[in-house]
Every structure is written in structure tokens, then in C-alpha cells.
N, C-alpha and C positions, 0 to 999 in steps of 0.2 A: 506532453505526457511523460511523467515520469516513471520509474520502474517497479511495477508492484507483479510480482512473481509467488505464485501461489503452488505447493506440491505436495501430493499427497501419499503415503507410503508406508506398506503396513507396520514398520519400527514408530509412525510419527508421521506429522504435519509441519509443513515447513513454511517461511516468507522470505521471501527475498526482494529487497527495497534497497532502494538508492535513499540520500540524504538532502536531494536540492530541495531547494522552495527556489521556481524563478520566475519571472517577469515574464509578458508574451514574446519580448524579443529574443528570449533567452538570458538576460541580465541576471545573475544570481544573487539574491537575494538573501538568502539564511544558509547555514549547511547544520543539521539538525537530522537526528535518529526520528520516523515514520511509524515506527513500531513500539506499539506496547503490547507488555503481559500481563499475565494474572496466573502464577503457578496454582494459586488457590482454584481455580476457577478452568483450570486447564486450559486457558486461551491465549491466541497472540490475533492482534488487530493491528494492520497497515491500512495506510492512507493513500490517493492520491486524485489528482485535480486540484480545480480551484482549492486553495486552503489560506488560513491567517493564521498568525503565530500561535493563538489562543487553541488550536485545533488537538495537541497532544495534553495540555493537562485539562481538556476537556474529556478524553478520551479514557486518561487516567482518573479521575475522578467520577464516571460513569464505569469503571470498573468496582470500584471501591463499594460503591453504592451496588453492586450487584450481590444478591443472595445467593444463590448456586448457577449452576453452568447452562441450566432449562431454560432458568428465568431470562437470564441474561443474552441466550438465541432470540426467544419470543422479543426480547428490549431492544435489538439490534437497528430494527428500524427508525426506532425513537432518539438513538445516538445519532444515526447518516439523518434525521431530523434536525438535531441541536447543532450537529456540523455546518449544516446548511444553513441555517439561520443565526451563526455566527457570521459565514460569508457576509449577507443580505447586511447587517450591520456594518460590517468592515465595509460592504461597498458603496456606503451615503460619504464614504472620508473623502477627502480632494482629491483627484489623480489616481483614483482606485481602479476607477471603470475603464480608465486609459490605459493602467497596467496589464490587464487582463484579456486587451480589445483582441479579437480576432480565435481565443481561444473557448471550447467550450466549456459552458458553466455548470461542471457536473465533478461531484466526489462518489469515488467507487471506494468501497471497501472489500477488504480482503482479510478473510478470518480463520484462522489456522485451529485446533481443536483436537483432544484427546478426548473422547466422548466416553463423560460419568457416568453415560447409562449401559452402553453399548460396550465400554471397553476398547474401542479403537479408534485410531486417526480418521479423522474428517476436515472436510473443508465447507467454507460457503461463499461465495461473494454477494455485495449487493450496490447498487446503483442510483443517486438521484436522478437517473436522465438515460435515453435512450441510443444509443450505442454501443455502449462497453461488454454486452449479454445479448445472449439470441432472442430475438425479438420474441418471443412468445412470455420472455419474464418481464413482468411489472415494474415499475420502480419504486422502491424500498419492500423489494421483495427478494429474501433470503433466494439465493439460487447454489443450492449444494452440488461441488462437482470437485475431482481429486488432482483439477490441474488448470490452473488460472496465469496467462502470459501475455503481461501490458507493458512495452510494446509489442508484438506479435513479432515475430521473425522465423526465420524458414523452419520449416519441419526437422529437417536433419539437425538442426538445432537444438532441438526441445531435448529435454532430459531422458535420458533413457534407462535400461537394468544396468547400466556398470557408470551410471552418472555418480560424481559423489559431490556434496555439495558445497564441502569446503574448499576442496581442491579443484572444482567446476563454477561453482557461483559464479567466481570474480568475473571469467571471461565468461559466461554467460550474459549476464550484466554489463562488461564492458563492450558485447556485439550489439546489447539494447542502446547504450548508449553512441555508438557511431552511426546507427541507423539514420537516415535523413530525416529531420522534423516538420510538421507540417507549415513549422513557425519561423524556420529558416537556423534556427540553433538548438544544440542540444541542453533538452530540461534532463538531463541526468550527469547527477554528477556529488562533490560530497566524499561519497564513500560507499560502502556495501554493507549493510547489516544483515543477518541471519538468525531466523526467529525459529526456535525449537520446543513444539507439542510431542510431548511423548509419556506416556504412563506416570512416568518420573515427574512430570513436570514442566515448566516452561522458563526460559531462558533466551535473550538476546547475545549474539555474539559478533563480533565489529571483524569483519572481513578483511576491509581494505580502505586507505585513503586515497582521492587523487588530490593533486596539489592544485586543486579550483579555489578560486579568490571572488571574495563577497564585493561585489561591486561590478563584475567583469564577465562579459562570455565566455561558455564554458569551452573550452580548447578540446577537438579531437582529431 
């Protein structure tokens, strides 16, 4: 599982995502921004799970095609739809099913938001598959809440009133990324981005690099 970090606060909505794409042994595979926006549309969407390369300008071009910021909540299921069934294609290719063996086959999203109607920061997450959310939500069912943390780690951890997120992210992110995997390696890695909903607008901004190599386990 890689890093998709979700925080909500009344200046703004925030994401915080790492950059890997990797294999189930942990083999890295791409290093690549998770997050897009839509300043028009006051949104930011991260990814994480199973994913194919195809999954960000897919993401980006279902932004595009969105009419306002209503529309585009109500469509959200029909995107973690298209994602999905990009997977299901990628995984008829040779050696696909091998890469992936042992991990599960599920994309959460994670939705950051200055809401057009309301005037204030929100959040939502949604899920193809059942773990990532308390069992009472559905899947591909919006579940609105103002603090989403994938991997989970301790509580004294989590963000607090004097957190700040550029000068906190990184090592928040880098305790996600030392945590033990279930898969024997760490899927985080890349870099740090930071996705900013706020009245103003939306905007991506590049945190940090580690010096992780496409081809190789990620070292921590």
C-alpha cells in the first residue's frame, strides 16, 4: 500500500501521496505524481492500489470533461469505475497477474475539495473493495470525512493543531514509509507531493525526492 494521506482544515483540504507505482515484491516500477487537480472545479484526486500507467491521464481527462464541482462528486464513482476496468485490461497482459500476486486488488481514492456550494474545505474517500473504510460504507460509495491515513500509523502520529504540512508532511510520509509491508518491502517511495483546496484554488506542490531507482527495492 502506498501513501495516500487525506486532511481536512478550515483554511483548505489537503493530500499527501508518495510517487511509487511497484510490484508486489516491492520492485519499483514507475516514480510518477498520484495527484491531480482541477483549480476550476476546486478539486484534488489521489490514487492508490492496484494501478496501470494509463490511471493519471485517465483521471485528468475525466476532470476535463467535468461541468461543475456537484456534477463531478455525483461522477466520482463512475471514475473508481474506469480505473478499475483499466486494471481488468492491463491484467489479460503476460506476467501481469504474477506482479500483483499476493496483494489486494482494490483502488481507493482520495478527494480533497473547497465546496462551491457551501464555501468550505471537505473531504471524501471511496473504495473498490472492502477494507480501506468502516464497514458500514459500500463500495464506490463517497464516504465524506476530514481525515483519511493509508498506511495507518500510531495516533501520536497523526496531525494535530500546530501540524504544518510542509514542514511536517515529509516526515510524516517518511514514518508511512518505514512502517513494515505486508509484502515484505516498502511500496512508498518516489517523492512527496502536496495537494492544496483552498478558496483560492488548487494546486500541487513537490515536497521531496528520495533517491529510489526504477528497477530496484525501495531502501529504508
Amino acid at each position: 500500500m502506498t501513501a495516500l494521506n487525506l486532511i481536512v482544515r478550515p483554511a483548505g483540504a489537503y493530500l499527501l501521496a508518495d510517487r511509487a507505482g511497484c510490484t508486489a515484491d516491492g520492485i519499483l516500477q514507475s516514480i510518477e505524481s498520484k495527484i491531480v487537480v482541477s483549480s476550476r472545479l476546486r478539486l484534488a484526486i489521489a490514487h492508490t492500489g492496484v494501478s496501470t500507467p494509463d490511471f493519471m491521464d485517465c483521471k485528468r481527462a475525466w476532470l476535463v470533461r467535468q461541468v461543475n464541482q456537484t456534477e463531478a462528486l455525483s461522477a466520482l464513482p463512475s471514475l473508481l469505475r474506469e480505473l478499475v476496468a483499466l486494471n481488468d485490461v492491463a491484467l489479460c497482459e503476460p506476467g501481469a497477474r504474477q506482479a500483483i500476486e499476493g496483494m489486494p486488488y482494490v483502488v481507493t481514492l482520495a478527494v480533497a475539495m473547497w465546496s462551491t456550494v457551501f464555501d468550505r474545505a471537505g473531504g471524501c474517500v471511496l473504495t473498490s473493495g472492502r477494507g480501506h473504510l468502516p464497514d458500514r460504507v459500500p463500495e464506490f460509495q463517497l464516504w465524506p470525512t476530514r481525515q483519511y491515513i493509508q498506511p495507518e500509523v500510531p495516533a501520536e502520529l497523526h496531525p494535530g493543531a500546530a501540524w504544518h504540512l510542509e514542514r511536517d508532511g515529509v516526515a510524516f510520509v517518511e514514518a508511512q514509509r518505514r512502517l513494515p509491508s505486508p509484502w515484505g518491502a516498502s511500496h512508498i517511495g518516489g517523492g512527496v507531493d502536496l495537494a492544496v483546496v483552498d478558496a483560492a484554488g488548487a494546486y500541487i506542490q513537490g515536497l521531496h525526492t528520495w533517491p529510489d531507482r526504477v528497477g530496484e527495492t525501495i531502501a529504508v
